[in-house]
DRENDO-1510 file (C-alpha; in Angstrom, 1 decimal, always signed):
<recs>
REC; n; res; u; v; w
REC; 1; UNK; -70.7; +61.3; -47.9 .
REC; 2; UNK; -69.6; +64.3; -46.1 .
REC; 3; UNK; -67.1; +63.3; -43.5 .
REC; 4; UNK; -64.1; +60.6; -44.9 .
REC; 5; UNK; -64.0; +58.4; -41.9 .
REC; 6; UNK; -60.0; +58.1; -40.6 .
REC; 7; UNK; -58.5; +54.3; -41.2 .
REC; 8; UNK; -57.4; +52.4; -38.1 .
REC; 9; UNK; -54.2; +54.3; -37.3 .
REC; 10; UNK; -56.2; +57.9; -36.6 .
REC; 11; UNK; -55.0; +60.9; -39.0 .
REC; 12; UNK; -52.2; +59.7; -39.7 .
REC; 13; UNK; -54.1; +57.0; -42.3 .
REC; 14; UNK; -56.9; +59.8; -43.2 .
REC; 15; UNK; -55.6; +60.4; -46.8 .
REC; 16; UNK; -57.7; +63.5; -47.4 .
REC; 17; UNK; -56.8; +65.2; -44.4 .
REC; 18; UNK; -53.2; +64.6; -44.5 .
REC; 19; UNK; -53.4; +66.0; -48.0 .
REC; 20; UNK; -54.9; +69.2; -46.8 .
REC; 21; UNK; -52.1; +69.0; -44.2 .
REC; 22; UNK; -49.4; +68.9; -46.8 .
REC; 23; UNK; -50.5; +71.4; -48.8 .
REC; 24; UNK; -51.0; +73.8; -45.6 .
REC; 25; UNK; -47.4; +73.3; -44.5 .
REC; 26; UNK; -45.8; +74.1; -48.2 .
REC; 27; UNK; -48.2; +77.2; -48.6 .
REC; 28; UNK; -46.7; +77.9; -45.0 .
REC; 29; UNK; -43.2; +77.3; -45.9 .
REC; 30; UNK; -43.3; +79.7; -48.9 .
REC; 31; UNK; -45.0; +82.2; -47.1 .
REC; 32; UNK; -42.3; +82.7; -44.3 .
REC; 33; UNK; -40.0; +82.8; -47.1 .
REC; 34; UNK; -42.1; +85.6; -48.1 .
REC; 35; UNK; -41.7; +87.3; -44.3 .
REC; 36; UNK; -38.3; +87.5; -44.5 .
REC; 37; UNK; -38.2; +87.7; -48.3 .
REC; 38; UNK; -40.0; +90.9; -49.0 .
REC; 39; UNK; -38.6; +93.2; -46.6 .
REC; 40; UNK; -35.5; +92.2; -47.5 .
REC; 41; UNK; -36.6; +93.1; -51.3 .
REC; 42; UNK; -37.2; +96.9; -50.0 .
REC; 43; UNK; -34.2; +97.0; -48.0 .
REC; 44; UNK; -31.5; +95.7; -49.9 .
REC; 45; UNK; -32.6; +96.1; -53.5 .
REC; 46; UNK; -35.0; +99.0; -53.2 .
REC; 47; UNK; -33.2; +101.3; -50.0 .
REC; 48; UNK; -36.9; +101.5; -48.6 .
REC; 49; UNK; -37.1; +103.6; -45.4 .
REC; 50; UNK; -38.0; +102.4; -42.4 .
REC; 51; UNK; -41.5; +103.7; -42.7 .
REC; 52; UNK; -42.1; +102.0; -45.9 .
REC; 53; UNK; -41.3; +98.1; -44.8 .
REC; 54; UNK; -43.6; +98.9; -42.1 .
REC; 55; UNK; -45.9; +100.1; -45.2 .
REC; 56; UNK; -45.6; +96.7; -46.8 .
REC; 57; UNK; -46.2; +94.5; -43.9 .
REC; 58; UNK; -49.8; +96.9; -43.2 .
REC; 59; UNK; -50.6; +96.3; -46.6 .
REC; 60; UNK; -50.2; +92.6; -46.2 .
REC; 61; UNK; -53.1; +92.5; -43.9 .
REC; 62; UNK; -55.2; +95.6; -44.7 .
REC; 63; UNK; -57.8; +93.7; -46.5 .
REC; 64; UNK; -58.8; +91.8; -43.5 .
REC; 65; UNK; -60.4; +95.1; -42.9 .
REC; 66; UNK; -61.4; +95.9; -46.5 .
REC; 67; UNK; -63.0; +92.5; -47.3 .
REC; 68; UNK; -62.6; +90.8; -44.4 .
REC; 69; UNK; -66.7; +91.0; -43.3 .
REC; 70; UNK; -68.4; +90.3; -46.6 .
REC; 71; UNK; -65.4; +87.6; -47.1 .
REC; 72; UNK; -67.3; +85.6; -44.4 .
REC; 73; UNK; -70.7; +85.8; -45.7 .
REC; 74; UNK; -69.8; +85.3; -49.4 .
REC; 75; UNK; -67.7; +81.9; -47.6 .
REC; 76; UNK; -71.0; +80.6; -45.5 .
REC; 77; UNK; -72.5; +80.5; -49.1 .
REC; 78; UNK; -70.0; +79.1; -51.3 .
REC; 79; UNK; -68.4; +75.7; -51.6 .
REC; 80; UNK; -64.7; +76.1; -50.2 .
REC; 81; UNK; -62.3; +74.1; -51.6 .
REC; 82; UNK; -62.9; +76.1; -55.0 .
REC; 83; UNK; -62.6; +79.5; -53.0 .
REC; 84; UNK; -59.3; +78.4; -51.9 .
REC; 85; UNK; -57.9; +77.1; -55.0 .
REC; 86; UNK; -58.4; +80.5; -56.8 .
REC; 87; UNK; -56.7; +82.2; -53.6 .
REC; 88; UNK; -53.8; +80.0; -54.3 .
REC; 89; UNK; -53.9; +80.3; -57.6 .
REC; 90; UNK; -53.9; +83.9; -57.6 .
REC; 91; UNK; -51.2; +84.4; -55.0 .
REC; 92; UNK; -48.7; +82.1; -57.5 .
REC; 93; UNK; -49.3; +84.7; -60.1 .
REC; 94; UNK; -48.9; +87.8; -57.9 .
REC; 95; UNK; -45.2; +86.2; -56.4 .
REC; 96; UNK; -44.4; +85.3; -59.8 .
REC; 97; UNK; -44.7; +89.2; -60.8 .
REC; 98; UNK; -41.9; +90.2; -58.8 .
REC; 99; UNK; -39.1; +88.7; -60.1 .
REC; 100; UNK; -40.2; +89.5; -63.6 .
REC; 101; UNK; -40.2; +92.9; -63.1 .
REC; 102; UNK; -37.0; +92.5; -61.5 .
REC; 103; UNK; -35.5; +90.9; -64.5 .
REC; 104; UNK; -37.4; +93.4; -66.5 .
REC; 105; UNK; -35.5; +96.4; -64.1 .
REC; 106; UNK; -39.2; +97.6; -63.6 .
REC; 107; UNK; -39.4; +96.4; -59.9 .
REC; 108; UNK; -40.5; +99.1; -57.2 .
REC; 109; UNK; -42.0; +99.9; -54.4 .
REC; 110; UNK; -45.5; +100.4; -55.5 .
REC; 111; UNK; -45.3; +96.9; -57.1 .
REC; 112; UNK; -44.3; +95.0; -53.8 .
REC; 113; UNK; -47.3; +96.7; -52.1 .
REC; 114; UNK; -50.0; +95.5; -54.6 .
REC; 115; UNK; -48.2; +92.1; -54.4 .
REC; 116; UNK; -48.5; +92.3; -50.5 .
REC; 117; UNK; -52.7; +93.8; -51.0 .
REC; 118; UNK; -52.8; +91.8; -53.2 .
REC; 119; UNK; -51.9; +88.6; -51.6 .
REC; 120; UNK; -53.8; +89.5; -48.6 .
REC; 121; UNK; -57.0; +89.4; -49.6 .
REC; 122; UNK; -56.0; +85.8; -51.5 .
REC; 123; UNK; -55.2; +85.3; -47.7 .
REC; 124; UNK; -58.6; +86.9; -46.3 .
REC; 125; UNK; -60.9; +84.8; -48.3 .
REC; 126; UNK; -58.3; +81.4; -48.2 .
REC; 127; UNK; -58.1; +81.6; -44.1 .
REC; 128; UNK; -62.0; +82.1; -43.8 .
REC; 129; UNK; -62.9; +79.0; -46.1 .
REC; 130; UNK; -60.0; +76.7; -44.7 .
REC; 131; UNK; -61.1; +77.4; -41.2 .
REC; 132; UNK; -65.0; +76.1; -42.2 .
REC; 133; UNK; -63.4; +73.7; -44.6 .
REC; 134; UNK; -61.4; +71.3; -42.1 .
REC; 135; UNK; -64.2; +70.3; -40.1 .
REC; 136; UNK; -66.1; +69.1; -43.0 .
REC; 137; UNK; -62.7; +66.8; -43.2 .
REC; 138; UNK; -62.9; +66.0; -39.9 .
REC; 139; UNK; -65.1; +64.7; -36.7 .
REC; 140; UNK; -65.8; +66.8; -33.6 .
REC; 141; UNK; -63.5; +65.1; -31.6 .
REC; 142; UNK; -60.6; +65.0; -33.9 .
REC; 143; UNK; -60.7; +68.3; -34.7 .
REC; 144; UNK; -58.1; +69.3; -32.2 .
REC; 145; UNK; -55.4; +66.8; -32.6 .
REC; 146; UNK; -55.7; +68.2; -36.2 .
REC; 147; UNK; -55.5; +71.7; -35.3 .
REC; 148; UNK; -52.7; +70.8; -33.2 .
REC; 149; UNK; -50.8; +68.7; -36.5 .
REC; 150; UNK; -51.6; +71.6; -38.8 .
REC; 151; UNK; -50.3; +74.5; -36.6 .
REC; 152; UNK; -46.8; +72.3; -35.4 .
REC; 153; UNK; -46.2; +71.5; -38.9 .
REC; 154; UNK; -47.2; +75.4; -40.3 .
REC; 155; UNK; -44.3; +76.2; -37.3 .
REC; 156; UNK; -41.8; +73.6; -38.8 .
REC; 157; UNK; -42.3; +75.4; -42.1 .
REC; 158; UNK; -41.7; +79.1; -40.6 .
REC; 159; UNK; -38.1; +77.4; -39.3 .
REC; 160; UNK; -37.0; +76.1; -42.7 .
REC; 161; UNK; -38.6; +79.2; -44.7 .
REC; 162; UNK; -36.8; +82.0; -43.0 .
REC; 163; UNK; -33.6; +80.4; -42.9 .
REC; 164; UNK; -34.2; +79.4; -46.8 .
REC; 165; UNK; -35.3; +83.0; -47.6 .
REC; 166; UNK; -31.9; +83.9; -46.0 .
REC; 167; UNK; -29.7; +80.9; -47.7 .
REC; 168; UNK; -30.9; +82.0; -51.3 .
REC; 169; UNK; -31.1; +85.8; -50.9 .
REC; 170; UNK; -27.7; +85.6; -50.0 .
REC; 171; UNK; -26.5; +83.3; -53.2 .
REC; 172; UNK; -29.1; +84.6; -55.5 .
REC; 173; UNK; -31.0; +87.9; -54.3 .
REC; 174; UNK; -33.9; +88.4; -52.4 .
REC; 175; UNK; -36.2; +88.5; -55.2 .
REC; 176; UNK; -35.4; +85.3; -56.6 .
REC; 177; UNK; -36.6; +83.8; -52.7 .
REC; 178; UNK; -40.0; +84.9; -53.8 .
REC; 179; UNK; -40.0; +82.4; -56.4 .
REC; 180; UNK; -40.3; +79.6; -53.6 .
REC; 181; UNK; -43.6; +81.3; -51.9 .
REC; 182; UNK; -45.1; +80.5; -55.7 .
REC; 183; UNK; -43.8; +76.8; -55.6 .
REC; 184; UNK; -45.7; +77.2; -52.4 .
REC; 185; UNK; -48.6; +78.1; -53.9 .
REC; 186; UNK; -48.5; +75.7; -56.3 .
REC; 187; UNK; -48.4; +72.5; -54.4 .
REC; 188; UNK; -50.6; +73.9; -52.2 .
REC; 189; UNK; -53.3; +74.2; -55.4 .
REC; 190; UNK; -52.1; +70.2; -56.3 .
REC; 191; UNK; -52.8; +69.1; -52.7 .
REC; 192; UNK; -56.5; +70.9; -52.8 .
REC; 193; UNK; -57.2; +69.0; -56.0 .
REC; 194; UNK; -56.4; +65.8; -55.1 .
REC; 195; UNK; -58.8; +65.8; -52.4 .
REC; 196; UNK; -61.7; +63.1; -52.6 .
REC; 197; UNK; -64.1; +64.1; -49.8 .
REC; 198; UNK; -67.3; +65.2; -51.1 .
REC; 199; UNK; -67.8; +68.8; -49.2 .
REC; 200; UNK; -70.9; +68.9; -47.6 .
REC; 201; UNK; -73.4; +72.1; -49.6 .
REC; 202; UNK; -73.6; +74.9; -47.3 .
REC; 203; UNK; -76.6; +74.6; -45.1 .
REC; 204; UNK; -79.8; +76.0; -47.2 .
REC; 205; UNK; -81.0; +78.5; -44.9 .
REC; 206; UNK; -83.2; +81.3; -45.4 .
REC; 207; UNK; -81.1; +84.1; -46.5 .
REC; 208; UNK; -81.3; +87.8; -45.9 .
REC; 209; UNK; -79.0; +90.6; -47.6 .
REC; 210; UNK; -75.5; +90.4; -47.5 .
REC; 211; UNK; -75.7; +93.1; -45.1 .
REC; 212; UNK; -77.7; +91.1; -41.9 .
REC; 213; UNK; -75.7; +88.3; -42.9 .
REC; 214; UNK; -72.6; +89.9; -41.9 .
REC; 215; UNK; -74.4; +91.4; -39.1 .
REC; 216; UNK; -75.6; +88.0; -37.9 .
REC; 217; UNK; -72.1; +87.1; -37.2 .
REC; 218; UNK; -71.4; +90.4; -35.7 .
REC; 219; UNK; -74.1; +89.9; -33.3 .
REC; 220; UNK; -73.0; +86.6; -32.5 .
REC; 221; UNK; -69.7; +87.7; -31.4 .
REC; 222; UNK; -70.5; +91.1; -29.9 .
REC; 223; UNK; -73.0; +89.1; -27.6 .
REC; 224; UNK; -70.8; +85.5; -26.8 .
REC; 225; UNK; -68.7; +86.6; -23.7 .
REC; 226; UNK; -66.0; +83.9; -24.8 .
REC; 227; UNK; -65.8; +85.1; -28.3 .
REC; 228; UNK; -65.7; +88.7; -27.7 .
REC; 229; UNK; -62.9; +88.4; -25.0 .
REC; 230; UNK; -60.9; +86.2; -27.2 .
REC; 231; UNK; -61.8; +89.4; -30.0 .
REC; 232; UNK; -60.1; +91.9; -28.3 .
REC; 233; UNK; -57.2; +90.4; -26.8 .
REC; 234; UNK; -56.2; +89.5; -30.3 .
REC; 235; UNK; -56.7; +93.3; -31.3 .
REC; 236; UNK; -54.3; +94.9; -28.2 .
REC; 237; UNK; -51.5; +91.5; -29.0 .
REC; 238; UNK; -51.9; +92.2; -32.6 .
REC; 239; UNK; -50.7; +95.8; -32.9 .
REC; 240; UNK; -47.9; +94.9; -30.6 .
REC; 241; UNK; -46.5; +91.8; -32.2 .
REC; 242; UNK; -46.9; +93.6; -35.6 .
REC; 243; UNK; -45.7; +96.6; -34.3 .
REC; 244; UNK; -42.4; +94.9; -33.4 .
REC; 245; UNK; -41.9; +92.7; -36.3 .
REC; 246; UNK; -42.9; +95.0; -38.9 .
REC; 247; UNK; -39.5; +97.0; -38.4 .
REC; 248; UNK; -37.3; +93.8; -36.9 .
REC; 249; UNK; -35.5; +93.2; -40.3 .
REC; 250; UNK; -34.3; +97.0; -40.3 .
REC; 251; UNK; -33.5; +97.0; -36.7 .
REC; 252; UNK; -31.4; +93.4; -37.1 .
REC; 253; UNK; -29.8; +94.5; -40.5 .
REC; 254; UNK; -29.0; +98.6; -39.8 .
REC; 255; UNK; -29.0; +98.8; -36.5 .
REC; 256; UNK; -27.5; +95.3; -34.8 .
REC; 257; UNK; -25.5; +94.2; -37.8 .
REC; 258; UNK; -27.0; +91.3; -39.1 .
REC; 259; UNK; -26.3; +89.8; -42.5 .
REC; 260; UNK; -29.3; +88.8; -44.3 .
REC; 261; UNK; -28.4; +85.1; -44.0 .
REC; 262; UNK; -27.8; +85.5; -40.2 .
REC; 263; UNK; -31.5; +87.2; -40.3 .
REC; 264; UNK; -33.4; +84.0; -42.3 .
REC; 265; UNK; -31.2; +82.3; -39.2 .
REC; 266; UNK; -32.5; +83.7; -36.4 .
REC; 267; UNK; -35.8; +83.8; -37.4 .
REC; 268; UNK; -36.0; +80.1; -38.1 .
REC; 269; UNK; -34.5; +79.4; -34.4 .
REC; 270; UNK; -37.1; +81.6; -32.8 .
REC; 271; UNK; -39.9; +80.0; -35.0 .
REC; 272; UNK; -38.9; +76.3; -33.3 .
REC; 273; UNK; -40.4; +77.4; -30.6 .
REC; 274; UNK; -43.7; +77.2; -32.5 .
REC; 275; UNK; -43.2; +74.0; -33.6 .
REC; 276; UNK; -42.7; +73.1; -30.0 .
REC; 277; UNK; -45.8; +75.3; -28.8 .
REC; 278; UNK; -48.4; +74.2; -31.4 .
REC; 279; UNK; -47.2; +70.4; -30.7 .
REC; 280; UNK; -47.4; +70.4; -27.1 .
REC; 281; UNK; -50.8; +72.6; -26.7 .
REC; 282; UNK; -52.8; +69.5; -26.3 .
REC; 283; UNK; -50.8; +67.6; -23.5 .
REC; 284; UNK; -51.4; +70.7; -20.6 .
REC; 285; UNK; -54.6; +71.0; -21.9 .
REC; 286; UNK; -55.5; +67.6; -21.1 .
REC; 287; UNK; -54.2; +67.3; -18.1 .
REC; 288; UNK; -54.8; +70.8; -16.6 .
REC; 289; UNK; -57.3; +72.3; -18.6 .
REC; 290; UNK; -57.6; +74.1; -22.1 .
REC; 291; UNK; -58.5; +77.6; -20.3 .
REC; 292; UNK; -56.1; +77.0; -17.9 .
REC; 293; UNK; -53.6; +76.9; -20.9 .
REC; 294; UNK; -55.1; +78.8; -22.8 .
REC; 295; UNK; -53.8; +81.8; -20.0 .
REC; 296; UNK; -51.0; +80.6; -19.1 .
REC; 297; UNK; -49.8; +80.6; -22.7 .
REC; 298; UNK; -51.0; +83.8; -23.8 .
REC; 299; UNK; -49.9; +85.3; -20.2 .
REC; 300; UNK; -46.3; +83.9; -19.6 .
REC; 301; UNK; -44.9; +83.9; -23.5 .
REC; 302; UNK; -45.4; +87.7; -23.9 .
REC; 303; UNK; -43.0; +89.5; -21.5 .
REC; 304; UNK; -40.6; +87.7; -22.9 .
REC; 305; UNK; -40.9; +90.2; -26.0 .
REC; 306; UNK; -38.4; +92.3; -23.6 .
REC; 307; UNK; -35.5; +90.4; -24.7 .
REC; 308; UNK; -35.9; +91.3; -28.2 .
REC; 309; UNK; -34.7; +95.2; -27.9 .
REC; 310; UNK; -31.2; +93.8; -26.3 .
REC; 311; UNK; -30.2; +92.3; -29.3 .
REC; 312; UNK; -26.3; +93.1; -29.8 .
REC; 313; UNK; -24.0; +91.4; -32.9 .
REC; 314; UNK; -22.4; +87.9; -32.0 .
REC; 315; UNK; -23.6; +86.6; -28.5 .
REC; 316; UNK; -25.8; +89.6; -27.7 .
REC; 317; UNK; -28.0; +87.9; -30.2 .
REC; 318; UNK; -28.9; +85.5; -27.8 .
REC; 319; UNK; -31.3; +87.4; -25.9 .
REC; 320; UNK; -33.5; +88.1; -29.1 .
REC; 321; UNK; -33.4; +84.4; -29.8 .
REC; 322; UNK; -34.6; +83.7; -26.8 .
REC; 323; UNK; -37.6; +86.0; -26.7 .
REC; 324; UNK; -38.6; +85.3; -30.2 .
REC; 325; UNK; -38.4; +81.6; -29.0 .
REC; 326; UNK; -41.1; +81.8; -26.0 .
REC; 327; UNK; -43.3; +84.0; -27.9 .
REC; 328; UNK; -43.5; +82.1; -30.9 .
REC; 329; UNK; -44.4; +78.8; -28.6 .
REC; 330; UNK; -47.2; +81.3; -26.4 .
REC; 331; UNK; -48.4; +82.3; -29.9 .
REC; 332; UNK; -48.9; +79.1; -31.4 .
REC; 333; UNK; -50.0; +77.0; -28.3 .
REC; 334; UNK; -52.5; +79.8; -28.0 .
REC; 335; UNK; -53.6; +79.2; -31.5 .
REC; 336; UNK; -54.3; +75.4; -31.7 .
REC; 337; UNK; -56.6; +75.5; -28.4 .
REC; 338; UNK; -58.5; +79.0; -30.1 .
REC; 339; UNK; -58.8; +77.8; -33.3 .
REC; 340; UNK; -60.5; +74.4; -32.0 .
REC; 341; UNK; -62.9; +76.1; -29.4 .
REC; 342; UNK; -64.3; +78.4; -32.3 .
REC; 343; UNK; -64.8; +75.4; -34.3 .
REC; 344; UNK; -66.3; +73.7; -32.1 .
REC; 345; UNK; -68.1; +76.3; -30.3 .
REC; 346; UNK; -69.5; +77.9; -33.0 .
REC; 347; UNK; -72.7; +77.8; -34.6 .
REC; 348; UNK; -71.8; +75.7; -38.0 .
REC; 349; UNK; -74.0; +77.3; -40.3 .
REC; 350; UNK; -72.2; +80.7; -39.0 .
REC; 351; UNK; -69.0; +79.8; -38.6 .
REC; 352; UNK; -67.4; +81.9; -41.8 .
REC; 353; UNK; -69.3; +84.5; -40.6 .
REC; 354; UNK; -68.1; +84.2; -36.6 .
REC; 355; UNK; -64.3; +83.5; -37.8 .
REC; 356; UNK; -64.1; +86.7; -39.8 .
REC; 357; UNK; -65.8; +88.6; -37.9 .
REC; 358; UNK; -63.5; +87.6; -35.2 .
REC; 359; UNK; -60.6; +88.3; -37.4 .
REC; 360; UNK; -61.6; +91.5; -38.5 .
REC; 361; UNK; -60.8; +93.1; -35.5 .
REC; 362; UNK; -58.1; +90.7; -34.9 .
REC; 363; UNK; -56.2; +90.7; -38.0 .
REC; 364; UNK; -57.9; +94.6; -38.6 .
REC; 365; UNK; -55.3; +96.1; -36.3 .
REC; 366; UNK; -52.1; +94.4; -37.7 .
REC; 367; UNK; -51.6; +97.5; -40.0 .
REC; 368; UNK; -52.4; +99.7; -37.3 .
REC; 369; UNK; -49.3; +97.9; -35.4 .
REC; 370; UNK; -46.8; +97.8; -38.6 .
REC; 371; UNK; -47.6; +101.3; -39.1 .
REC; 372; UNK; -47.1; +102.3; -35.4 .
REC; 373; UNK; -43.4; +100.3; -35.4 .
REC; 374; UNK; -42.6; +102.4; -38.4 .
REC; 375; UNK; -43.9; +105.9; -37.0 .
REC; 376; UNK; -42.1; +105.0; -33.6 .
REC; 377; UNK; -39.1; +104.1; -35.6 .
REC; 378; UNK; -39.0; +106.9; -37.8 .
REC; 379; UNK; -39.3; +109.5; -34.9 .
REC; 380; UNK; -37.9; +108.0; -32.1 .
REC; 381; UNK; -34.7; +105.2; -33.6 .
REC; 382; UNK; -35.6; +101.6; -34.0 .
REC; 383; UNK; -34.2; +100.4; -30.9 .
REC; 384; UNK; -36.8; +102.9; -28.6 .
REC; 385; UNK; -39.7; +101.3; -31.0 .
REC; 386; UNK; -38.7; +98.0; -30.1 .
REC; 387; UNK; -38.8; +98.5; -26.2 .
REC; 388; UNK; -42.2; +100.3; -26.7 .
REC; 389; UNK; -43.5; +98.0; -28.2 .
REC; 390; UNK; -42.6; +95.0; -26.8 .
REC; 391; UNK; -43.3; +97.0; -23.2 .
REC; 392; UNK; -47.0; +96.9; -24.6 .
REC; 393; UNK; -46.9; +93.4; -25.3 .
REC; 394; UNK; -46.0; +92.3; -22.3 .
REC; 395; UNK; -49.3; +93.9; -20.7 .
REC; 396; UNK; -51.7; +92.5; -23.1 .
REC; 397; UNK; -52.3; +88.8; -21.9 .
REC; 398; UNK; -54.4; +90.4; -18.9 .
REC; 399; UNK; -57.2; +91.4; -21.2 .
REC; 400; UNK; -58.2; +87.7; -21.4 .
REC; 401; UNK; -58.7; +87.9; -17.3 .
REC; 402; UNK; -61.3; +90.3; -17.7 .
REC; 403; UNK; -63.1; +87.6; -19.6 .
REC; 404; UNK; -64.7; +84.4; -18.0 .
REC; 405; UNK; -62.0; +82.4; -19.0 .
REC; 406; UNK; -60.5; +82.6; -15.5 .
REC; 407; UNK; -63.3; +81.0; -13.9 .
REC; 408; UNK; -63.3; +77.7; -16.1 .
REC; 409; UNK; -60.5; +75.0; -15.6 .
REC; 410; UNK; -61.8; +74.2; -20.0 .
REC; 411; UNK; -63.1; +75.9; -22.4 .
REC; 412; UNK; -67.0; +75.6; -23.3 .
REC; 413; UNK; -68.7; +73.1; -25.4 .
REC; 414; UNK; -71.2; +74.7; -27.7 .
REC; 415; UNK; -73.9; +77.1; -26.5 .
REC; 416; UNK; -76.7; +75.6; -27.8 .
</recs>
């Protein structure tokens, strides 16, 4: 058996799936802990510069370009759910490091950036095999409603975790906050094992070198109009959302005044607008189309971004609420109706291989972003990075009208 057919009831009844679900969420819910969490480590218990929380958040996501291509090969081989109980596994122990060399006064800054590398590429090779995992859980045709419950309820998490990173850094320090991305962790590891479905083998093809494997899913991209579009508008909104939110606790804590509870707060306000983004992606996309919404959400949330640089203490905090807000719910929406085309559009035997590849340059220029927030905010104040690079981000949702996407009221069905 390869494919656990749902009860009568849909997936709310399908007892693997909603397992998977579960476990997705808590790993989500720690890890926004960890968002707001770990700069907060380097600001208030380390006095990190400016510069270096930008450093921390690039190192979360530099192995997407270090690993991030034979990640998606080595995946296409291997069963998955194994793949991603040793990521979990291995992120619980990194998280669990830093408050014992906090209790052990032996914390510092080079620690928190092997945690965050280290983490990452738990996160490179976990992403990749959950993304070729869930349709193995799943038929064709439910795979977006269950994009669409596992990105809502990944939102819901990022509203209770910042707002939880901020509640127990301020009774208990921000290293002790860390402790909940491992409980995270954890479950998520429980929730993997528990699972009953049978994964399918990976399909026994005739393999080459590691090397034209990864360039098989290259190829595949670089020559898919839909696929290389989708490519680089991710790259150009990528270095601009990162390059904004890599300095945004320095700029709400040292430059508007924010209190490190008031930060977990505002962050899990904007992140409702997720919830509401990723939960409402399929209605428009029914009834006008999922190109159609596909633009319109990745178009109209991102000037919006210009709101964020007004932010002022008490009311003038409104403004940055309120751009967080749309952008999360452009962000998300956006995510639910890309992360179902590629899985359904894809080639199955190549789809680690396509989704890496794909996130390579996607996810590859997130440090290039966090490093340019903290270069711009270095030289120039924090406030001018802000408005330079939320400027940026309000111009990158045309890249996707140079793309067919514009000529299609939905997106494609497979190729082939």
């Amino acid at each position: 058996m390869t494919v656990t057919a749902p009860a009568r009831g849909g997936l709310r009844r399908h007892r693997d799936f909603r397992l998977l679900w579960i476990g997705q969420a808590t790993g989500r819910l720690g890890s926004s802990v960890t968002s707001v969490a770990l700069p907060l480590v380097a600001v208030s218990t380390l006095d990190a510069s400016t510069l270096q929380v930008a450093l921390l958040s690039a190192a979360a996501w530099a192995p997407w370009l270090l690993v991030g291509l034979p990640a998606g090969a080595w995946v296409d081989r291997l069963p998955r759910r194994p793949v991603m109980l040793a990521c979990d596994l291995l992120a619980l122990l990194l998280f669990l490091s830093v408050p014992a060399a906090a209790w052990l006064d032996r914390l510092t800054l080079a620690h928190l950036a092997a945690v965050a590398l280290g983490a990452g590429g738990a996160s490179v090779f976990f992403q990749t095999a959950y993304q070729v995992y869930l349709p193995s859980l799943l038929d064709r045709d439910e795979l977006a409603e269950g994009n669409a419950r596992v990105q809502a309820t990944e939102a819901a998490a990022q509203v209770g975790g910042p707002g939880l990173a901020g509640l127990v850094t301020q009774l208990a320090g921000a290293v002790n906050a860390l402790l909940l991305d491992a409980a995270g962790y954890l479950v998520s590891a429980a929730c993997l094992l528990a699972i009953r479905t049978r994964e399918p083998r990976p399909a026994r093809v005739r393999r080459g070198t590691l090397r034209q494997e990864i360039a098989e899913g290259l190829r595949f991209v670089a020559r898919d109009p839909y696929l290389r579009v989708l490519t680089l508008f991710s790259a150009a909104s990528n270095i601009c959302l990162f390059g904004y939110q890599s300095i945004l606790v320095v700029f709400l804590v040292r430059e508007v005044g924010v209190t490190p509870g008031m930060v977990g707060a505002l962050a899990a306000a904007t992140s409702l607008g997720a919830v509401l983004g990723a939960a409402a992606a399929p209605v428009p996309s029914r009834r006008f189309g999922s190109a159609r919404t596909l633009l319109a959400a990745e178009i109209g949330a991102a000037p919006f971004g210009l709101l964020i640089p007004l932010a002022a203490p008490g009311a003038g905090l409104l403004p940055a609420f309120a751009g967080g807000f749309v952008i999360a719910a452009g962000v998300a929406a956006g995510n639910v109706l890309k992360g179902t085309f590629r899985q359904t559009y894809s080639p199955r035997p190549l789809l680690g291989r396509i989704t890496v590849s794909m996130q390579l340059v996607g996810y590859g220029t997130i440090p290039l972003g966090a490093l340019a927030g903290g270069t711009l905010g270095t030289a120039l104040g924090v406030r001018p990075a802000m408005w330079i690079t939320t400027s940026a981000l309000a111009l990158t949702g045309t890249t996707l009208l140079a793309g067919p996407f514009r000529h299609h009221r939905d997106l494609p069905a497979h190729p082939g």
